[in-house]
C-alpha positions as protocol buffer text, in pm:
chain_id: "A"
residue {
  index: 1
  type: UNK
  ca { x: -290 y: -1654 z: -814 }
}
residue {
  index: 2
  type: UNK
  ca { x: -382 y: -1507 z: -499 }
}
residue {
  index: 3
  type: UNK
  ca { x: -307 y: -1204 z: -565 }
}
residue {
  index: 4
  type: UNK
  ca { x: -580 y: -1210 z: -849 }
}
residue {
  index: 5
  type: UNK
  ca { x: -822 y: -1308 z: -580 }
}
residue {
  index: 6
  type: UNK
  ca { x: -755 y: -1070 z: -327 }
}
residue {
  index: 7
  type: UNK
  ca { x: -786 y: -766 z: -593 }
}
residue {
  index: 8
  type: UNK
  ca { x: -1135 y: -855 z: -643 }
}
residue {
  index: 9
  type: UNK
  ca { x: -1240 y: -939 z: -321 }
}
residue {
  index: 10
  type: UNK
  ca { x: -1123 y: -569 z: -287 }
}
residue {
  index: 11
  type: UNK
  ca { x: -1280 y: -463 z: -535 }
}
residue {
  index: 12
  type: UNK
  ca { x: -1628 y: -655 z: -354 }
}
residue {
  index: 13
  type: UNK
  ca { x: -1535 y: -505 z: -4 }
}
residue {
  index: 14
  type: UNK
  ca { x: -1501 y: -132 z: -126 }
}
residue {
  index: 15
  type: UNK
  ca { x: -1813 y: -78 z: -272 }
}
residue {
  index: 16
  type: UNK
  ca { x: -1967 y: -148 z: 63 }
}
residue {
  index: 17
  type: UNK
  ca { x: -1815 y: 87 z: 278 }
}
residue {
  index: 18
  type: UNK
  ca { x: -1163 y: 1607 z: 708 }
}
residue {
  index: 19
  type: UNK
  ca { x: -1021 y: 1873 z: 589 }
}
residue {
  index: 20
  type: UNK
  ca { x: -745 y: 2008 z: 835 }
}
residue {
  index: 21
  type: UNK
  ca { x: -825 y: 2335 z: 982 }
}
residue {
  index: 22
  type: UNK
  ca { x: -549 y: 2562 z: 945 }
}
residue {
  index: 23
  type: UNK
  ca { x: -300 y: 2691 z: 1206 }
}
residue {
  index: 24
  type: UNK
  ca { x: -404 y: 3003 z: 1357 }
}
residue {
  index: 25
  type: UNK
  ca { x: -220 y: 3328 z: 1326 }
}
residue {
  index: 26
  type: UNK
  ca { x: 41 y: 3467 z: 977 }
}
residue {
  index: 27
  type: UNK
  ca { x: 213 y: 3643 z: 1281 }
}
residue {
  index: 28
  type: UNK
  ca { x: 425 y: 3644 z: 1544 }
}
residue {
  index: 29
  type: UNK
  ca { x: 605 y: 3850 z: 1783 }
}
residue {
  index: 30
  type: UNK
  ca { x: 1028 y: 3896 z: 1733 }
}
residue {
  index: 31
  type: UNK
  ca { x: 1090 y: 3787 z: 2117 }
}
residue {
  index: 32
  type: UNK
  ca { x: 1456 y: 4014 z: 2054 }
}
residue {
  index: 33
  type: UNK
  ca { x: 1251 y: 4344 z: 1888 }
}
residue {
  index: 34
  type: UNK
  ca { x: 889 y: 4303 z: 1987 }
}
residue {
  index: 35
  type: UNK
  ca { x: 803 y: 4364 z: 1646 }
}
residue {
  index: 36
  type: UNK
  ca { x: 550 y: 4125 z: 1453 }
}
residue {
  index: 37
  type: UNK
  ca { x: 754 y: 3858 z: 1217 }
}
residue {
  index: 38
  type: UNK
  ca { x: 607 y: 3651 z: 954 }
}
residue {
  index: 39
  type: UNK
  ca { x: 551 y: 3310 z: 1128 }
}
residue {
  index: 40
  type: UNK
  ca { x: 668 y: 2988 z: 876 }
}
residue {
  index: 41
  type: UNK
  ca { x: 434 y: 2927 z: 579 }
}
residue {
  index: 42
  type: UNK
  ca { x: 153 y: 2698 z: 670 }
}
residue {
  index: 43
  type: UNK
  ca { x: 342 y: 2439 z: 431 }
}
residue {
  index: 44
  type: UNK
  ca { x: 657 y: 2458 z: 664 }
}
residue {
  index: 45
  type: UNK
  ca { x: 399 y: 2415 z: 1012 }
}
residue {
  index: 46
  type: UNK
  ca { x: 231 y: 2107 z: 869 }
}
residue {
  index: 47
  type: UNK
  ca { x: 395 y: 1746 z: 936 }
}
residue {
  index: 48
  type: UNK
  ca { x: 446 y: 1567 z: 600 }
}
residue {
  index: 49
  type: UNK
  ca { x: 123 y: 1296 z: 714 }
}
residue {
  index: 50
  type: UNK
  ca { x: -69 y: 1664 z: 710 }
}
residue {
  index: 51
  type: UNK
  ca { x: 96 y: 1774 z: 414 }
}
residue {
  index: 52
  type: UNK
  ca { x: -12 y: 1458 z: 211 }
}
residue {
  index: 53
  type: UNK
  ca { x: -416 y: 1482 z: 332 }
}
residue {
  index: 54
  type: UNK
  ca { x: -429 y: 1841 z: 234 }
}
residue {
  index: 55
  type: UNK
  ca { x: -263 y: 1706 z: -91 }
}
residue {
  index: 56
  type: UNK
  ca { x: -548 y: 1419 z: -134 }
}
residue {
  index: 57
  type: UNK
  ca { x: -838 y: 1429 z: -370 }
}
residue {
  index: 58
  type: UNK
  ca { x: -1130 y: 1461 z: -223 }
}
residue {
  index: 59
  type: UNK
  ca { x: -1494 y: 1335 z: -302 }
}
residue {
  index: 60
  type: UNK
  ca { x: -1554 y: 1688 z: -386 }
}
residue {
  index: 61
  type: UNK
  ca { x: -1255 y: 1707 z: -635 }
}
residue {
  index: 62
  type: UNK
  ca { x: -1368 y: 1423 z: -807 }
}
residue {
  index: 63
  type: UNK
  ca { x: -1722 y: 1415 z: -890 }
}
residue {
  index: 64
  type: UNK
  ca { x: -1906 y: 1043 z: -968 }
}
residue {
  index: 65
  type: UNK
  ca { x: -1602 y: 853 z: -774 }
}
residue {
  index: 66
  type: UNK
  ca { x: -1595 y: 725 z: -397 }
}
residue {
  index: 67
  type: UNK
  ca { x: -1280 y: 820 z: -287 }
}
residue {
  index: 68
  type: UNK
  ca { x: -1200 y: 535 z: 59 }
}
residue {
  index: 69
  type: UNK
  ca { x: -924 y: 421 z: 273 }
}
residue {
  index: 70
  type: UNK
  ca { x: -773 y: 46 z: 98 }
}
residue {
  index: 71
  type: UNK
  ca { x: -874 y: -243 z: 340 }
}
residue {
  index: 72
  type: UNK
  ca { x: -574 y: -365 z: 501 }
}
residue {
  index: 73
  type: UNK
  ca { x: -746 y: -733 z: 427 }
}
residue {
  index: 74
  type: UNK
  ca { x: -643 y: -721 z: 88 }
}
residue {
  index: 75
  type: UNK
  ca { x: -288 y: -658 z: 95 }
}
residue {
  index: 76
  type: UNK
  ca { x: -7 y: -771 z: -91 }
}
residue {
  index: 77
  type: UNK
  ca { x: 267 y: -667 z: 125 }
}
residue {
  index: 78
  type: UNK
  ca { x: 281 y: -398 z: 405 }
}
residue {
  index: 79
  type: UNK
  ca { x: 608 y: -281 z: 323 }
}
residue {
  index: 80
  type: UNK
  ca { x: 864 y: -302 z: 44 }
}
residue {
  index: 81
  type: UNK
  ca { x: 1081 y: -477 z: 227 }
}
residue {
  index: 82
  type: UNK
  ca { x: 817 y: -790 z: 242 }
}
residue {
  index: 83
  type: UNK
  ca { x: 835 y: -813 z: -132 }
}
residue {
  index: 84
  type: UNK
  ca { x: 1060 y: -1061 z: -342 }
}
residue {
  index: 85
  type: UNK
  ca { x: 1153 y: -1034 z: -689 }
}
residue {
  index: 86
  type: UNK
  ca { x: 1286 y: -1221 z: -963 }
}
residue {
  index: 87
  type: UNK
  ca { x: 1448 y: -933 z: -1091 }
}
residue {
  index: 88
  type: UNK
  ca { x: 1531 y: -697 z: -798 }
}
residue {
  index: 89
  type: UNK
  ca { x: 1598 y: -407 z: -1068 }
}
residue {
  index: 90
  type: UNK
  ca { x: 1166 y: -437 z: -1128 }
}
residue {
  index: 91
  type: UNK
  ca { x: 1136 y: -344 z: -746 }
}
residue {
  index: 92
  type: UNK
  ca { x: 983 y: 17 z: -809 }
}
residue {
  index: 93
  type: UNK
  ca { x: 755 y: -128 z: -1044 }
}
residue {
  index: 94
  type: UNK
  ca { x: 642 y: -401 z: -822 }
}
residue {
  index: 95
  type: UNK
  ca { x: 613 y: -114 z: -524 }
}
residue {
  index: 96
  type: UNK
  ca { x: 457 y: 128 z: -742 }
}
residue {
  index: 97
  type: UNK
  ca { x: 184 y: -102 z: -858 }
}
residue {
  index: 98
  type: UNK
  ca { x: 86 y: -228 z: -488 }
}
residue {
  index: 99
  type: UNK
  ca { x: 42 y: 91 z: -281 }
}
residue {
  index: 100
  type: UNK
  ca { x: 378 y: 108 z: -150 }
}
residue {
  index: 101
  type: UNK
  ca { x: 644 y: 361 z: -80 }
}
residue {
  index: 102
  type: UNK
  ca { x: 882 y: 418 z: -308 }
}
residue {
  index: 103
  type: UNK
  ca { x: 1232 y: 533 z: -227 }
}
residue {
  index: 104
  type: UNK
  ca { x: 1300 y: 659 z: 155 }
}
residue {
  index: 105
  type: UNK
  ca { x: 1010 y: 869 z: 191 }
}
residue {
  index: 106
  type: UNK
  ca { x: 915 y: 1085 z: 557 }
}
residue {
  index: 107
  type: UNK
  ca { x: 505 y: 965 z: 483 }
}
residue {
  index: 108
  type: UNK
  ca { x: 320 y: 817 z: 227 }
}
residue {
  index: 109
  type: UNK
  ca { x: -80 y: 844 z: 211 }
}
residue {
  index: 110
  type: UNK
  ca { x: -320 y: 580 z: -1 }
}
residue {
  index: 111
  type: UNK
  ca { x: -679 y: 615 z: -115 }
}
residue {
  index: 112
  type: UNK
  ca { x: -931 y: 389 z: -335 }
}
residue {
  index: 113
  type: UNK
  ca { x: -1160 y: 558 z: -621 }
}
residue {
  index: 114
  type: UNK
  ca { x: -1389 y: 369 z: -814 }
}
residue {
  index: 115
  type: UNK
  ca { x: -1682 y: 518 z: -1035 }
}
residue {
  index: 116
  type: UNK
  ca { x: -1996 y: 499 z: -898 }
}
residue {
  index: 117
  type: UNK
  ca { x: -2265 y: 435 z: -1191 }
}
residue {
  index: 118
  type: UNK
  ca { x: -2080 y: 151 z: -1246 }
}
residue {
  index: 119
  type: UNK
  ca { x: -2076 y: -51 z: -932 }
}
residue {
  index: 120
  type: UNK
  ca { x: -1908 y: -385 z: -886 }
}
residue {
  index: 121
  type: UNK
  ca { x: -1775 y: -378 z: -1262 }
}
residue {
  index: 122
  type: UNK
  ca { x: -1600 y: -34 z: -1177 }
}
residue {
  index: 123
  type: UNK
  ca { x: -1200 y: -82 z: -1214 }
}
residue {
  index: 124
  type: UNK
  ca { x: -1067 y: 137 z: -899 }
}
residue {
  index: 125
  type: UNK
  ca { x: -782 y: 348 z: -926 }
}
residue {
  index: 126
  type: UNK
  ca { x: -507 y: 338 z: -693 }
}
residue {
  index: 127
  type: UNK
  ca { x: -342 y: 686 z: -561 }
}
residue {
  index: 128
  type: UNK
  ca { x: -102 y: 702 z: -348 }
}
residue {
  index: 129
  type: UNK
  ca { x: 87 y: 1016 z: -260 }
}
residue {
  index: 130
  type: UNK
  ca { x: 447 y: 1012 z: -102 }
}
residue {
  index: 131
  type: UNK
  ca { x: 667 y: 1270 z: 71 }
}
residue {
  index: 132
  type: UNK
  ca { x: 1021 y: 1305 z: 117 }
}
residue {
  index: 133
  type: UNK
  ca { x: 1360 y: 1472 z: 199 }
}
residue {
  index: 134
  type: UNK
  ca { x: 1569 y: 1686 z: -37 }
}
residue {
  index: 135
  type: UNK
  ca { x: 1651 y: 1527 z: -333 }
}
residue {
  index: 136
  type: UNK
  ca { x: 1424 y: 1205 z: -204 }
}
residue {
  index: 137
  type: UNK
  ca { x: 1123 y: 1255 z: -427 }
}
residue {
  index: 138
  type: UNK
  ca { x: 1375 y: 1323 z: -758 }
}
residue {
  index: 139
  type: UNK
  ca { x: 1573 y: 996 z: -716 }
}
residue {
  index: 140
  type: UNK
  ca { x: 1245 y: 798 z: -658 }
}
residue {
  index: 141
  type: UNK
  ca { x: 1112 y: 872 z: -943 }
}
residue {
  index: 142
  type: UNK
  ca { x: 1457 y: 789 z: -1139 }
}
residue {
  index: 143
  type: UNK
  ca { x: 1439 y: 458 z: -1014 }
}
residue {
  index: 144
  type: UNK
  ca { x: 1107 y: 412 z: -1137 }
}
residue {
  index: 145
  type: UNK
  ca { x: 1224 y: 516 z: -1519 }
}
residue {
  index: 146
  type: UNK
  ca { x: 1481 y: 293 z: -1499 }
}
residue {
  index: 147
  type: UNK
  ca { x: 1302 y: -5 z: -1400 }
}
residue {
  index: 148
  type: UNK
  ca { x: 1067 y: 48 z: -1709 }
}
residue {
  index: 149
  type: UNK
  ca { x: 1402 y: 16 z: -1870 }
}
residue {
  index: 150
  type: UNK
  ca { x: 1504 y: -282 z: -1756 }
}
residue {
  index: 151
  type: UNK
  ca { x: 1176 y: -474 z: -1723 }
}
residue {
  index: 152
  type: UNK
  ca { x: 1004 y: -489 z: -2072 }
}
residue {
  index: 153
  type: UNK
  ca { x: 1005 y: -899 z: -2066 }
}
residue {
  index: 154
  type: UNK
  ca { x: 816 y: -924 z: -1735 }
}
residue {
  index: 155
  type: UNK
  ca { x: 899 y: -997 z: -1375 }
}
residue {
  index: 156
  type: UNK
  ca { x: 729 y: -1164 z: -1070 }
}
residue {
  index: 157
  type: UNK
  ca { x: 714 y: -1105 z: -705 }
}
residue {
  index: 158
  type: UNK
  ca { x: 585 y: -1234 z: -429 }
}
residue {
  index: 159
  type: UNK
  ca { x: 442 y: -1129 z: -114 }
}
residue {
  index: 160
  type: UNK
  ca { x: 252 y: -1314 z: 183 }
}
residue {
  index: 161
  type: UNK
  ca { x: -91 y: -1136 z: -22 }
}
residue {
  index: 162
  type: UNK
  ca { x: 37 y: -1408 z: -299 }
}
residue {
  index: 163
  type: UNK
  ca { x: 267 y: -1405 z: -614 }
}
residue {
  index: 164
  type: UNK
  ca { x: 204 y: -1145 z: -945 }
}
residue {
  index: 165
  type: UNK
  ca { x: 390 y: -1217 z: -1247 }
}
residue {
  index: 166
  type: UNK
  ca { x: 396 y: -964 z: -1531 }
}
residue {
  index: 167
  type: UNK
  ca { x: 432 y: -1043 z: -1878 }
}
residue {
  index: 168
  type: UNK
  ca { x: 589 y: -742 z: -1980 }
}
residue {
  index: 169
  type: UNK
  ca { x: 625 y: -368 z: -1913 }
}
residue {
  index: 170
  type: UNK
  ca { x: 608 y: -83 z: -2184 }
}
residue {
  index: 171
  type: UNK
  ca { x: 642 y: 282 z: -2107 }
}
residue {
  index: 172
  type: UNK
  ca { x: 314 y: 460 z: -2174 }
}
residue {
  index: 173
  type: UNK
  ca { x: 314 y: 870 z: -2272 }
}
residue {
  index: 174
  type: UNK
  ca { x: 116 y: 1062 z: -2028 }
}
residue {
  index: 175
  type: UNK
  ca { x: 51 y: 1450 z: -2034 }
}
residue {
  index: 176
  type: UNK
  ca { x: 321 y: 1672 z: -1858 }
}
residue {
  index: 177
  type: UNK
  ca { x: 272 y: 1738 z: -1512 }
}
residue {
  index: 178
  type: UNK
  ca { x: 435 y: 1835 z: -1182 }
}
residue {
  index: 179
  type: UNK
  ca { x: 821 y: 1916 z: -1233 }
}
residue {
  index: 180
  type: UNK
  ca { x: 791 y: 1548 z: -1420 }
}
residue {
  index: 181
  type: UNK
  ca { x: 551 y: 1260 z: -1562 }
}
residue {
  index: 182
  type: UNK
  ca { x: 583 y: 921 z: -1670 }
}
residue {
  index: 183
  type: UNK
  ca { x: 386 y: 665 z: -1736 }
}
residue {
  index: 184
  type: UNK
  ca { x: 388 y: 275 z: -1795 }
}
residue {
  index: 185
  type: UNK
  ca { x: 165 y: -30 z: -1848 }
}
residue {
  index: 186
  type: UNK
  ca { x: 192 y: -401 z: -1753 }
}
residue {
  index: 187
  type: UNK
  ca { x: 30 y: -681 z: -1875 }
}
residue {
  index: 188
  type: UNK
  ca { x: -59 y: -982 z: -1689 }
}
residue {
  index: 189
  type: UNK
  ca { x: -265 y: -1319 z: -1768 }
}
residue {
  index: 190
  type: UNK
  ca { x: -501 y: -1535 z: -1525 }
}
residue {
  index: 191
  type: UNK
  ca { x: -657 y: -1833 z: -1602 }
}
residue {
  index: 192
  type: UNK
  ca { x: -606 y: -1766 z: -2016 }
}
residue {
  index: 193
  type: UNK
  ca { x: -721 y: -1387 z: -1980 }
}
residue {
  index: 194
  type: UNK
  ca { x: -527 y: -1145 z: -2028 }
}
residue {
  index: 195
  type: UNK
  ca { x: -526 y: -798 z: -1876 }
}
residue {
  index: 196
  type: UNK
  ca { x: -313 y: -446 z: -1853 }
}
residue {
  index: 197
  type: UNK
  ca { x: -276 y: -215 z: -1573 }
}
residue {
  index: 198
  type: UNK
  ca { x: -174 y: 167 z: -1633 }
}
residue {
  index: 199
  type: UNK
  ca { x: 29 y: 366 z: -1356 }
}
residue {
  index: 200
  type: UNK
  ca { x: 151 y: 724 z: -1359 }
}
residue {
  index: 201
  type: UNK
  ca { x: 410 y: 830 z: -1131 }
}
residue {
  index: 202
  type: UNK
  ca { x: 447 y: 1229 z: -1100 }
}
residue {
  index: 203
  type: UNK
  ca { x: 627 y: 1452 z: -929 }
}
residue {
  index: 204
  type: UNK
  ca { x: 619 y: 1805 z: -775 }
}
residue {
  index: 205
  type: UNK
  ca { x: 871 y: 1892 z: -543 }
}
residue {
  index: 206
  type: UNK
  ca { x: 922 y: 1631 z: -274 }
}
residue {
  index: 207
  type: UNK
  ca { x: 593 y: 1456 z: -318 }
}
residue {
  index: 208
  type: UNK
  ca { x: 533 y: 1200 z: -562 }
}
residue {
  index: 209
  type: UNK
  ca { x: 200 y: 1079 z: -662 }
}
residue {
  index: 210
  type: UNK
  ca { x: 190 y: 692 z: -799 }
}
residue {
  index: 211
  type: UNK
  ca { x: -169 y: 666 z: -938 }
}
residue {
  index: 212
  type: UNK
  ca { x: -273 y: 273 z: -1046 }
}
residue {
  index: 213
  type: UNK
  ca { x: -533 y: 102 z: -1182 }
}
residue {
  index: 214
  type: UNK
  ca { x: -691 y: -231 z: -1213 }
}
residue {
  index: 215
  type: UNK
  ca { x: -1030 y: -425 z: -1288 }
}
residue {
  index: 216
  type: UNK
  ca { x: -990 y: -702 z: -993 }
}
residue {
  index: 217
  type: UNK
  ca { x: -1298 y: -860 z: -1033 }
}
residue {
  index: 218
  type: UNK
  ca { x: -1267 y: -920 z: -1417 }
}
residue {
  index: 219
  type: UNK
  ca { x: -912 y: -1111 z: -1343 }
}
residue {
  index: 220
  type: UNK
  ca { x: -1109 y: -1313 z: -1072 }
}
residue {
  index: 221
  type: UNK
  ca { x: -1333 y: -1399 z: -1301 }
}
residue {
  index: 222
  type: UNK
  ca { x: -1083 y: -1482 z: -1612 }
}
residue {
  index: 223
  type: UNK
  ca { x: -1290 y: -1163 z: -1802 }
}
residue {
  index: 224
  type: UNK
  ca { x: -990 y: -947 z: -2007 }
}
residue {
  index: 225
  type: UNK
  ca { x: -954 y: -642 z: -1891 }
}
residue {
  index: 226
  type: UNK
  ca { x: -782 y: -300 z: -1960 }
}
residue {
  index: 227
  type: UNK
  ca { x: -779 y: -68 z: -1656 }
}
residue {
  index: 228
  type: UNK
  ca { x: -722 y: 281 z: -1785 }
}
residue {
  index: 229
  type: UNK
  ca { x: -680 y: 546 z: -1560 }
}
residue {
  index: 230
  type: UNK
  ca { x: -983 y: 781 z: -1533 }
}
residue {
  index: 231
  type: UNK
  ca { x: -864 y: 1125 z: -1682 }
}
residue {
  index: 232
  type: UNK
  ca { x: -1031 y: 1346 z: -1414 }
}
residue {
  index: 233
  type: UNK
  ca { x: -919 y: 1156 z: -1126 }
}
residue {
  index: 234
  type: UNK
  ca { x: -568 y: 1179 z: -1307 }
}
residue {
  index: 235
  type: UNK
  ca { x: -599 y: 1538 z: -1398 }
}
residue {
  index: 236
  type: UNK
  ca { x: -782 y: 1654 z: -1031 }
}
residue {
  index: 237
  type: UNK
  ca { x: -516 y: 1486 z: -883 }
}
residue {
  index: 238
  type: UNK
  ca { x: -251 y: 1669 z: -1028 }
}
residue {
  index: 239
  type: UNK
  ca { x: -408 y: 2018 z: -983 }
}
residue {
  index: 240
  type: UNK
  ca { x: -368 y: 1932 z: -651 }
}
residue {
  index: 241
  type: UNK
  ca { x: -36 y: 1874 z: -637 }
}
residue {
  index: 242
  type: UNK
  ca { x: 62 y: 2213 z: -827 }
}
């Protein structure tokens, strides 16, 4: 499975690897009156790519991780639209669980965490924060819940990064946050070992965060493996988001 493969030479490649200054000025001047106006909120001035890093965890906001850009040598597709399914009602899933967009989002933003004291053996934790139109961010995230729906037995897709196949998906309860939460886990198995990712998909407003993780190098080496997703990255995360 090369997708196996390519998560933990990932994993390998990670461990060896700025705050936006704001917009100047609350106020400006009614060209019809003269008169000071409120300018637009600094929310409203920012592009959503802005938006999203302001929106980011941080090394500071997350104390013991390493918080990187994903190597674009690891892949396993660089856009939805290179994926194939078995089941094309699993796509979200598939997306969700591979760092890309879900929905029709205006920018989406990835970073890599892994816990330092544990080096090499550290699973890393996938976040990836998306924004969107009106109403974009809400039907995203209904898409996800209803692939979790349909794909309990399992589904596979493929990519030019290789092929995953999935056993089987279960919804997984996660704490409220954002305007909603959900959560899910798949299970996969490579070379006789089996092993289950976690994601949480929330939402607040028109940004969704997808947060993921896995233990790549244990699946390269056939070593079970149970990737839970840290609660302070999860939690530090979500503060951020509101």
């Amino acid at each position: 499975m090369k997708r196996a493969s390519s998560l933990a030479a990932s994993a390998l490649s990670l461990l060896s690897l700025a705050t936006l200054t704001a917009c100047g000025g609350d106020t400006e001047s009614d060209k019809a009156t003269g008169e000071p106006r409120p300018s637009a909120s600094r929310t409203e001035r920012l592009t959503p790519e802005q938006q999203l890093a302001e929106l980011m965890v941080t090394p500071a906001d997350v104390d013991g991780f390493s918080v990187e850009e994903p190597s674009d040598d690891f892949l396993f597709a660089t856009s939805p639209e290179e994926v194939t399914l078995d089941k094309q009602a699993c796509a979200p899933l598939a997306h969700a669980m591979n760092q890309l967009p879900l929905g029709d989002p205006r920018a989406d933003l990835t970073r890599v965490l892994a816990e330092k004291a544990k080096g090499l053996d550290s699973a890393h934790t996938y976040v990836t924060l998306t924004a969107y139109g009106a109403g974009g961010a809400r039907s995203a995230v209904a898409d996800v819940k209803k692939a979790v729906e349909s794909c309990g037995s399992g589904f596979t897709a493929e990519a030019s990064g290789g092929t995953s196949a999935y056993d089987s998906v279960t919804a997984e309860e996660v704490a409220p946050a954002g305007d909603e939460a959900l959560g899910f886990e798949a299970t996969m198995t490579f070379r006789g070992a089996p092993h289950t990712l976690h994601t949480e998909v929330v939402r607040d407003g028109d940004v969704v965060g997808v947060y993921f993780s896995v233990n790549g190098l244990a699946i390269a080496n056939a070593r079970p493996s149970d990737a839970e997703l840290p609660p302070s990255v999860v939690k530090a995360q979500n503060a951020k988001l509101g």
